[in-house]
C-alpha positions as CSV (number, residue, x, y, z in Angstrom):
1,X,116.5,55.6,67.4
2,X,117.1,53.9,63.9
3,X,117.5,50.6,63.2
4,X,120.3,48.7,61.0
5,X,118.4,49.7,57.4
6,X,117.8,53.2,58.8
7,X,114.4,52.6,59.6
8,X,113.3,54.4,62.8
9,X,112.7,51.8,66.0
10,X,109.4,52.3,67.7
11,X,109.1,52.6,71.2
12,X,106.7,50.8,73.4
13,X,105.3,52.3,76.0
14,X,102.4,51.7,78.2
15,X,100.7,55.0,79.5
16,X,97.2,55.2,81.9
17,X,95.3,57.6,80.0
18,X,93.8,59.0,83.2
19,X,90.7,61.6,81.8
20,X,90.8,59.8,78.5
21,X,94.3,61.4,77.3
22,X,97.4,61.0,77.6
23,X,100.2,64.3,76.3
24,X,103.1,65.0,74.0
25,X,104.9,68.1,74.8
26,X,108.3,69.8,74.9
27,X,110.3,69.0,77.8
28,X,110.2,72.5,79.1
29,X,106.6,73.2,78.5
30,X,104.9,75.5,81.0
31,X,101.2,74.8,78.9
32,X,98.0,73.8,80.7
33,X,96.2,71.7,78.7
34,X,93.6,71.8,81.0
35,X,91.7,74.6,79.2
36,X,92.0,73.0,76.2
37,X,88.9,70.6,76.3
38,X,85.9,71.8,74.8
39,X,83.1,69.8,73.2
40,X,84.5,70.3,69.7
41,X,88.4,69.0,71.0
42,X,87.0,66.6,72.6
43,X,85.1,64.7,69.7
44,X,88.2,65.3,67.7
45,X,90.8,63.8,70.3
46,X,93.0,66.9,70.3
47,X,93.8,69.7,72.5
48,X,96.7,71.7,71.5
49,X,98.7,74.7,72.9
50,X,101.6,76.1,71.5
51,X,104.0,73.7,73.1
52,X,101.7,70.9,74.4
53,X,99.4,68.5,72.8
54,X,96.8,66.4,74.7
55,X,95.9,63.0,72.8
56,X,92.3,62.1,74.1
57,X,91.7,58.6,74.2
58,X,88.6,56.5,73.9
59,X,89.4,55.0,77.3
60,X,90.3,55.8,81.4
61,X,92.8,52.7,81.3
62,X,96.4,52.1,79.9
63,X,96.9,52.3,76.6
64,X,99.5,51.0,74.3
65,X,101.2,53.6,73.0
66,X,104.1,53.7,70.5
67,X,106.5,56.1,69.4
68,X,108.5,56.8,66.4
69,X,111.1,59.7,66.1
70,X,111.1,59.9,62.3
71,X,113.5,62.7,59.6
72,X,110.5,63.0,57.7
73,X,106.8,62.9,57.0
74,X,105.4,59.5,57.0
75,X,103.2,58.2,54.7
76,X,99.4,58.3,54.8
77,X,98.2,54.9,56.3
78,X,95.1,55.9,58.0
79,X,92.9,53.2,56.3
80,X,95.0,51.1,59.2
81,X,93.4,52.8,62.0
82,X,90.2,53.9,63.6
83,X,91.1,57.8,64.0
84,X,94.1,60.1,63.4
85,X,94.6,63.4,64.2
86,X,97.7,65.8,63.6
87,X,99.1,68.9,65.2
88,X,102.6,70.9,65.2
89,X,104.3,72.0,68.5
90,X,106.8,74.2,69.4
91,X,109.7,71.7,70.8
92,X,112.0,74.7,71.4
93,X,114.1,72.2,74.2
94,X,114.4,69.7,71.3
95,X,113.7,66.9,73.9
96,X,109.8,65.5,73.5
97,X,108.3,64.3,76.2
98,X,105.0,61.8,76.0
99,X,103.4,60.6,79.2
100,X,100.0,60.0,80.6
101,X,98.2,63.2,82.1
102,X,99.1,62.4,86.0
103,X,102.2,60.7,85.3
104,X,105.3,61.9,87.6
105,X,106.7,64.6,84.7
106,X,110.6,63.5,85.8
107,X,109.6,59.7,84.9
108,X,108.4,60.8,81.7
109,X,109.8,58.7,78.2
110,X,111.8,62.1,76.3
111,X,112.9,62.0,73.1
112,X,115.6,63.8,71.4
113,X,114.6,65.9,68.2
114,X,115.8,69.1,66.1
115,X,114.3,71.8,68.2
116,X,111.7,73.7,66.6
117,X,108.0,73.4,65.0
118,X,107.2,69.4,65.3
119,X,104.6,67.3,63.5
120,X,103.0,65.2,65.7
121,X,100.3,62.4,64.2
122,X,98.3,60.3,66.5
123,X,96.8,57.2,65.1
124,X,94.6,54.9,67.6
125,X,93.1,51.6,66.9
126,X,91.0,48.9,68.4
127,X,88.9,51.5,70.1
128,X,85.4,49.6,69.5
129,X,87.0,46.6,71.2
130,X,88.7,48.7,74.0
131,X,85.6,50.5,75.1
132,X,83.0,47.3,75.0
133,X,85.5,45.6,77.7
134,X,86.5,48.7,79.3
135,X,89.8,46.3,79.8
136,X,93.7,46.8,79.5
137,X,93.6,42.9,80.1
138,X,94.9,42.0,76.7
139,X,96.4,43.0,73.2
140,X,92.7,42.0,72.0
141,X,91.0,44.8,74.8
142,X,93.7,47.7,74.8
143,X,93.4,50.9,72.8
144,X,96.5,51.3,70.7
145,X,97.9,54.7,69.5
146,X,100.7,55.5,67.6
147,X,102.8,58.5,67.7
148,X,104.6,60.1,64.6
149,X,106.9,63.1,65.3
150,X,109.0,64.8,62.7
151,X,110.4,67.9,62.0
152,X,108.1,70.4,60.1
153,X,107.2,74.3,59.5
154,X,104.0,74.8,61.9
155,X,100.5,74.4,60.3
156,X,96.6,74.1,61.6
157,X,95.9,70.7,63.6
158,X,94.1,68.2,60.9
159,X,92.0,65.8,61.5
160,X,92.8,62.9,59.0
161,X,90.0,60.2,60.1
162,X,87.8,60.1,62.8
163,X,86.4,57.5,65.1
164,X,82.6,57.6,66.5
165,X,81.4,56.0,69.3
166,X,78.2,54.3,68.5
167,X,76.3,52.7,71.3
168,X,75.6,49.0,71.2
């Protein structure tokens, strides 16, 4: 979706990141994610197969989550955010697909795109305040991530800035 000056539209969605994740996959993905999880993808926030890629989140609540359908790679912003990680999938349907892990697949928000390798970036913020109130109450209490897809040739996932969880 573009708006009137051709900038893309985000969309707002609000997901329950049930197992701390939520996913981005191609609409005909057969991937399990569940193998995907290991100690290392889990303190990066990223589990990736070749046609499905599991966000982890720093909360088991809903998260706001907004996506933007973009012609080309975004600029770097990640000074704006706590953590943000990239990977490509295969979105060989050319309909993405972003939902929380247990979400009813058919109810799913899809997304047209140029089938092929896709660039996805996920940047989250106001995780230090979303895991001290363990809340989805407010805008002040909810994990945010942001979603950045665009067309582009496959490469390695790349983490660009990462988030620890220090204990108070």
């Amino acid at each position: 979706m573009r708006g009137s000056d051709d900038a893309p539209v985000a969309t707002n969605l609000e997901l329950f990141a049930d197992y701390f994740q939520i996913h981005v996959l191609d609409d005909e993905s057969e991937g399990d994610l569940s193998d995907v999880w290991t100690e290392q993808t889990v303190s990066d926030g990223l589990g990736v197969t070749e046609d499905a890629v599991a966000i982890g989140t720093a909360v088991n609540v809903t998260v706001a989550v907004s996506v933007d359908v973009l012609a080309e790679q975004p600029v770097d912003d990640s000074d704006d955010f706590d953590h943000v990680v990239e990977a490509s999938l295969n979105l060989t349907s050319g309909r993405l697909v972003v939902l929380g892990c247990t979400d009813y697949f058919p109810d799913a928000a899809r997304f047209e795109m140029p089938p092929g390798w896709t660039r996805i970036r996920a940047s989250r913020r106001n995780l230090a305040a979303a895991v001290r109130s363990e809340s989805d109450r407010t805008p002040e209490t909810t994990e945010q991530v942001r979603l950045q897809a665009w067309s582009a040739a496959y490469s390695e996932p790349h983490i660009t800035k990462r988030w620890t969880h220090s204990a108070p």
